[in-house]
MARLOVO-5904 format. One record per atom (N, C-alpha, C): residue number from 1; residue in three letters; chain; atom name; x, y, z. Coordinates in steps of 0.05 Angstrom, whole numbers, m for minus. Layout:
<atoms>
     i    aa   ch   at       xx       yy       zz
   NUM   Ala    A   CA        X        Y        Z
...
</atoms>
This chain:
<atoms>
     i    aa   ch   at       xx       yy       zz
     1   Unk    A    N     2527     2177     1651
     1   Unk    A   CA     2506     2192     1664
     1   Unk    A    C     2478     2182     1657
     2   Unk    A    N     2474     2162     1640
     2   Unk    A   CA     2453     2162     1637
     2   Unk    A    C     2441     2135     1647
     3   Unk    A    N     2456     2120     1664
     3   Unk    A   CA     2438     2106     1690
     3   Unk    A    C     2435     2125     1708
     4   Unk    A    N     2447     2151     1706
     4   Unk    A   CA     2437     2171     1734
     4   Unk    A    C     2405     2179     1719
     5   Unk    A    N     2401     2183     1702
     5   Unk    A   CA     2373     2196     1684
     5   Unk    A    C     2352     2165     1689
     6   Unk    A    N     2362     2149     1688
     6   Unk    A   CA     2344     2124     1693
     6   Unk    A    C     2330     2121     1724
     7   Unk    A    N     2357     2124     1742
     7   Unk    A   CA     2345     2133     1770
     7   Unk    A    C     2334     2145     1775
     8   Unk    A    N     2333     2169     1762
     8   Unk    A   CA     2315     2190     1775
     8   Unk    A    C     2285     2183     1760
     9   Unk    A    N     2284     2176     1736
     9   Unk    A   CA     2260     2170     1722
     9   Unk    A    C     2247     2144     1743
    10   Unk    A    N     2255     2129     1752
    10   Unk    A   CA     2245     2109     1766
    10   Unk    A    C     2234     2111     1799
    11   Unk    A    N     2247     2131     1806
    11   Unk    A   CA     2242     2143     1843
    11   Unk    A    C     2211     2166     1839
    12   Unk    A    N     2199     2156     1854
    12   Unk    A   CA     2172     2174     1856
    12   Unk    A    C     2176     2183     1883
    13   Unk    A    N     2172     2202     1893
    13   Unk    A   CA     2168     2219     1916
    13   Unk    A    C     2149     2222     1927
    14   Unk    A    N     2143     2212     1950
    14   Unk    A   CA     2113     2207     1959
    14   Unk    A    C     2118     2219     1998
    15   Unk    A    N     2107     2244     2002
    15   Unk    A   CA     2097     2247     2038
    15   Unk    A    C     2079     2233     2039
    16   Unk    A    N     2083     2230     2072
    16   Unk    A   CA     2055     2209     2076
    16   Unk    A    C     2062     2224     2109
    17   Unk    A    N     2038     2225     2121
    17   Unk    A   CA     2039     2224     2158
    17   Unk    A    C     2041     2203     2169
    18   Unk    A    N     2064     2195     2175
    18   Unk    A   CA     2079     2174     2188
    18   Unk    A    C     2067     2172     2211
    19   Unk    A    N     2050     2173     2227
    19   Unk    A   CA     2035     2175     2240
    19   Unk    A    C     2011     2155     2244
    20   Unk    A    N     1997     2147     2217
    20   Unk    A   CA     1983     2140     2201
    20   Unk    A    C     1997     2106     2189
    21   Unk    A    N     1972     2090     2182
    21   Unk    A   CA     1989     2069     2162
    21   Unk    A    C     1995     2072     2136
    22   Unk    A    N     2015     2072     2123
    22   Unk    A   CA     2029     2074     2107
    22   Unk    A    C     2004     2055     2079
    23   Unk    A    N     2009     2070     2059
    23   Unk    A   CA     1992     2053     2036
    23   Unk    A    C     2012     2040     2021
    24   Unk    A    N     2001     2014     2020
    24   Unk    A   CA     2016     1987     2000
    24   Unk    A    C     2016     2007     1969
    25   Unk    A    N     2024     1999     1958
    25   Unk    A   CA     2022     2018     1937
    25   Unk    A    C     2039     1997     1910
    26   Unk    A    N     2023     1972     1916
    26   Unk    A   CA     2023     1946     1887
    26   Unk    A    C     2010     1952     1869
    27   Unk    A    N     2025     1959     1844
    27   Unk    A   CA     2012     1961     1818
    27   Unk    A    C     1999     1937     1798
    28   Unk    A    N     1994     1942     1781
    28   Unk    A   CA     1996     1922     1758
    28   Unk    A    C     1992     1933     1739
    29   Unk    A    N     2018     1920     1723
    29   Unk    A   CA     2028     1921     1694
    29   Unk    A    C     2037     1914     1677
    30   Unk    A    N     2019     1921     1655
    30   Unk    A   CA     2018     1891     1635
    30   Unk    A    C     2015     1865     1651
    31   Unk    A    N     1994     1859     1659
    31   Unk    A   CA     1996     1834     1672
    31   Unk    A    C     2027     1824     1685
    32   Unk    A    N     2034     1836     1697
    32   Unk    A   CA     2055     1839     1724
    32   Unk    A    C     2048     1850     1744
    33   Unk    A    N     2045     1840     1770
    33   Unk    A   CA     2046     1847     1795
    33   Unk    A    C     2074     1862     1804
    34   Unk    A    N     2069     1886     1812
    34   Unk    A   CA     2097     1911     1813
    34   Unk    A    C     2090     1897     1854
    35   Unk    A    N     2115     1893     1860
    35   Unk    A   CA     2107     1888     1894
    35   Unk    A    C     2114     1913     1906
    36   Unk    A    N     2104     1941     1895
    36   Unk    A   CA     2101     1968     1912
    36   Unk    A    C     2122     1975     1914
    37   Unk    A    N     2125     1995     1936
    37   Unk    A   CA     2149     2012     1937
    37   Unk    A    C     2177     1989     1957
    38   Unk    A    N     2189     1995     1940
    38   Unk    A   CA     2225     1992     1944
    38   Unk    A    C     2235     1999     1960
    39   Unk    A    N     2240     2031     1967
    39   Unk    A   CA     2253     2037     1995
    39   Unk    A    C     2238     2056     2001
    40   Unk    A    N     2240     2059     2031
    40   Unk    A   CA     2226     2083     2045
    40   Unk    A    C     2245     2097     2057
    41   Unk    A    N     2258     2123     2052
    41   Unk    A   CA     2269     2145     2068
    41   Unk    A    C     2263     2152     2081
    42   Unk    A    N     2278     2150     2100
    42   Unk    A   CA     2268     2188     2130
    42   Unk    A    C     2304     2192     2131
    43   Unk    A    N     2300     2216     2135
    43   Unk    A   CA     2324     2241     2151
    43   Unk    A    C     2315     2258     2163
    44   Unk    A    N     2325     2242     2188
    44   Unk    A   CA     2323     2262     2201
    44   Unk    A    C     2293     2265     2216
    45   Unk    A    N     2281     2242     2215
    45   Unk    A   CA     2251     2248     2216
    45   Unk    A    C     2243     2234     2249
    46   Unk    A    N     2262     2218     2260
    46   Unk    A   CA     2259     2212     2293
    46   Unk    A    C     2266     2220     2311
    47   Unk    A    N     2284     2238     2307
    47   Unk    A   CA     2306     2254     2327
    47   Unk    A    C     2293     2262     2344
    48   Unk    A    N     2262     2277     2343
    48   Unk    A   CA     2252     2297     2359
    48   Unk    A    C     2231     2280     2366
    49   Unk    A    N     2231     2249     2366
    49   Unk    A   CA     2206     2241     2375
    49   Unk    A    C     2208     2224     2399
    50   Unk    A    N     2195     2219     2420
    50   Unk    A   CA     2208     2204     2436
    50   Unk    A    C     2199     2170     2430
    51   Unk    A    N     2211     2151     2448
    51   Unk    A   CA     2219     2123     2431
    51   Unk    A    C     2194     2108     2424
    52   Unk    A    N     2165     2108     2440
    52   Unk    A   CA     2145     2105     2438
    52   Unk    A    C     2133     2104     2416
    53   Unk    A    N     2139     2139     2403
    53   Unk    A   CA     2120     2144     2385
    53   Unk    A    C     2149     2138     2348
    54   Unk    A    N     2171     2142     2347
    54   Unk    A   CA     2195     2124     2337
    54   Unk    A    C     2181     2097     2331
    55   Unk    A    N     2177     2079     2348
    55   Unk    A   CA     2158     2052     2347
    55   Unk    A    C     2135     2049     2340
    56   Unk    A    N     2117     2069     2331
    56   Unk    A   CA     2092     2071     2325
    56   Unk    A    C     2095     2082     2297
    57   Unk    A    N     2114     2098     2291
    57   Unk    A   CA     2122     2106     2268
    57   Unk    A    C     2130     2083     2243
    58   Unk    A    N     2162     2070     2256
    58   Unk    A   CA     2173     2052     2242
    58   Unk    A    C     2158     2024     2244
    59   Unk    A    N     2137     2028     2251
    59   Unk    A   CA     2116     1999     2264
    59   Unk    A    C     2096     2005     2239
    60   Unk    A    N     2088     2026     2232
    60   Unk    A   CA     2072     2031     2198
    60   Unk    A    C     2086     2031     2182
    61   Unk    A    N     2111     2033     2177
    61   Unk    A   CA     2118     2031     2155
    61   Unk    A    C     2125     2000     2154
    62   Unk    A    N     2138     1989     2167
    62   Unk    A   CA     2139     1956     2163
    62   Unk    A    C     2121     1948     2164
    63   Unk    A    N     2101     1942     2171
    63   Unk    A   CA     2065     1936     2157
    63   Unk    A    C     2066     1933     2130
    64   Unk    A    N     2072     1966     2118
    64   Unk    A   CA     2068     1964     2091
    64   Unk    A    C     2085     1953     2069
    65   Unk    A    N     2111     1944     2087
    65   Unk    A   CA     2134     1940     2070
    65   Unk    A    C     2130     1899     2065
    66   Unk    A    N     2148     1900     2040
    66   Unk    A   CA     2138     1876     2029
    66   Unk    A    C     2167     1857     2032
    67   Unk    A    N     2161     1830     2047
    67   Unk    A   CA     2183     1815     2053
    67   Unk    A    C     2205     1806     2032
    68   Unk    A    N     2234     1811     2039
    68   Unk    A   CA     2247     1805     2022
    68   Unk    A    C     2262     1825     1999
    69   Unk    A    N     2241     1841     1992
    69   Unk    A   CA     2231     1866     1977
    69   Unk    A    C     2237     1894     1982
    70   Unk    A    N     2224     1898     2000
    70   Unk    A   CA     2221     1936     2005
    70   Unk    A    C     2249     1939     2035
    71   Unk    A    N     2256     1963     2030
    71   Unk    A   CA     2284     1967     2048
    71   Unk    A    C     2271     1990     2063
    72   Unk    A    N     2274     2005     2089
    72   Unk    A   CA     2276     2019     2098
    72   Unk    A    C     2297     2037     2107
    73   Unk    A    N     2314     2059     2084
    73   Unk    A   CA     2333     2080     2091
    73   Unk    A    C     2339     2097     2113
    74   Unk    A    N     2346     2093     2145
    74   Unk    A   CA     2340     2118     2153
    74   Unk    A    C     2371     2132     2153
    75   Unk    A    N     2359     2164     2159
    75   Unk    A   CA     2394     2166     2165
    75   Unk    A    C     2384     2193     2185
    76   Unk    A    N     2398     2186     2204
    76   Unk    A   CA     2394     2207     2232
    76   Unk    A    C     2425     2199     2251
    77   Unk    A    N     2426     2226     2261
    77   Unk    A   CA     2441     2237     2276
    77   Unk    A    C     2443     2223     2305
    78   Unk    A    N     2471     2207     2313
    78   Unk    A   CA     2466     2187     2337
    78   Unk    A    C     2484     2205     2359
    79   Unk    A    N     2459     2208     2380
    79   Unk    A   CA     2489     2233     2397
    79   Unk    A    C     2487     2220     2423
    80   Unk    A    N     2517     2222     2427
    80   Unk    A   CA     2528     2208     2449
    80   Unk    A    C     2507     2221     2482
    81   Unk    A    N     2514     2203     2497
    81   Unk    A   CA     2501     2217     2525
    81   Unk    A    C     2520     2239     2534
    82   Unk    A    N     2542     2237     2524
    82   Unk    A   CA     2570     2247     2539
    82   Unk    A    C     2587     2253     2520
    83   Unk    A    N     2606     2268     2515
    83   Unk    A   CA     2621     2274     2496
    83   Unk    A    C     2618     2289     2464
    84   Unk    A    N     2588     2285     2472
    84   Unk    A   CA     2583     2293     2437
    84   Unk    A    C     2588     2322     2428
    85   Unk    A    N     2599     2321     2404
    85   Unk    A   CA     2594     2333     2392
    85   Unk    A    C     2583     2362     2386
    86   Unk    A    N     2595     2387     2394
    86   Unk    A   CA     2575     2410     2388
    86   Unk    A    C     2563     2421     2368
    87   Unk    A    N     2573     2415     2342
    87   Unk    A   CA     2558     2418     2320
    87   Unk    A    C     2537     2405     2311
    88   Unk    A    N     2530     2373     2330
    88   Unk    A   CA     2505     2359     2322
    88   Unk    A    C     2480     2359     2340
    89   Unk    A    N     2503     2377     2367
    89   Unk    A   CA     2477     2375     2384
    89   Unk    A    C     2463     2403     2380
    90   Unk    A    N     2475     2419     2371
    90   Unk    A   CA     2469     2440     2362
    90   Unk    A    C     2444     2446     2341
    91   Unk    A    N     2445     2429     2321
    91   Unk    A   CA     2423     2428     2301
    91   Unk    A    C     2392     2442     2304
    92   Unk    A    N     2383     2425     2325
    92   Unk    A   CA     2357     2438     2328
    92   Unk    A    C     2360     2464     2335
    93   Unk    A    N     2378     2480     2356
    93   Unk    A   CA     2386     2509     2349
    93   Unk    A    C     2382     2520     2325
    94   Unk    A    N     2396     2520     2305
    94   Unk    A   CA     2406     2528     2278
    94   Unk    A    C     2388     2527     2271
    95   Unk    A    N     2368     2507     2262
    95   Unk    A   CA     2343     2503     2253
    95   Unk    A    C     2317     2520     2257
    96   Unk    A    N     2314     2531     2282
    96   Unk    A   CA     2292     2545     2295
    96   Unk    A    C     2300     2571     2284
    97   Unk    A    N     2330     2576     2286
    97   Unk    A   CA     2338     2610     2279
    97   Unk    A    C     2334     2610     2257
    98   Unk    A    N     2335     2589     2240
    98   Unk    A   CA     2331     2585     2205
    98   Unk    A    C     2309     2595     2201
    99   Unk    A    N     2288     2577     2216
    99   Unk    A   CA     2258     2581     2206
    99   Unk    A    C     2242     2599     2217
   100   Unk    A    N     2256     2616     2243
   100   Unk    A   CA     2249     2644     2247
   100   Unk    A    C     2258     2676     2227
   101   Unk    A    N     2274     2665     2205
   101   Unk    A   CA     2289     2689     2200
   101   Unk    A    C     2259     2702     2174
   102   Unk    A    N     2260     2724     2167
   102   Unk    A   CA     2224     2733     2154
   102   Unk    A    C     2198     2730     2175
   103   Unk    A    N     2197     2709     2186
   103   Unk    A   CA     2175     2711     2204
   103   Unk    A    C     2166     2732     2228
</atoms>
């Protein structure tokens, strides 16, 4: 377990408005050049956008990402035109009743 304690010590958590250009974020240390962030996550974060603005999104973050180097994670929900699935098309349902429940 204790390369799991190393991972977590090493991952920084950073929002940013994807929207926006993404900041390079190259350190230096001890006279080493750090070539910035490693991977960039989204879940779940294009589903609701249409493809335009998807391309304007993932179009800032590769800007900032460094060749060779930095990876981009996504992981989202792929729903068929036909056939899919009711529990995935469902989601954004579930979600709204979620974030209405106290309100």
């Amino acid at each position: 377990m204790r390369w799991r304690l190393r991972l977590e010590l090493s991952i920084e958590v950073g929002a940013q408005n994807f929207f926006q250009p993404q900041p390079i974020n190259a350190m230096v240390e001890s006279n080493t050049i750090s070539l910035g962030t490693r991977a960039y996550y989204m879940h779940s974060a294009l589903k609701d956008w249409p493809d335009n603005l998807c391309h304007k999104v993932l179009d800032n973050v590769v800007s900032a990402m460094e060749p060779g180097y930095s990876k981009i994670l996504l992981k989202e929900n792929v729903i068929q035109e036909t056939g899919a699935y009711r529990e995935t098309t469902s989601l954004d349902s579930i979600m709204r009743q979620i974030g209405q429940v106290g309100a």
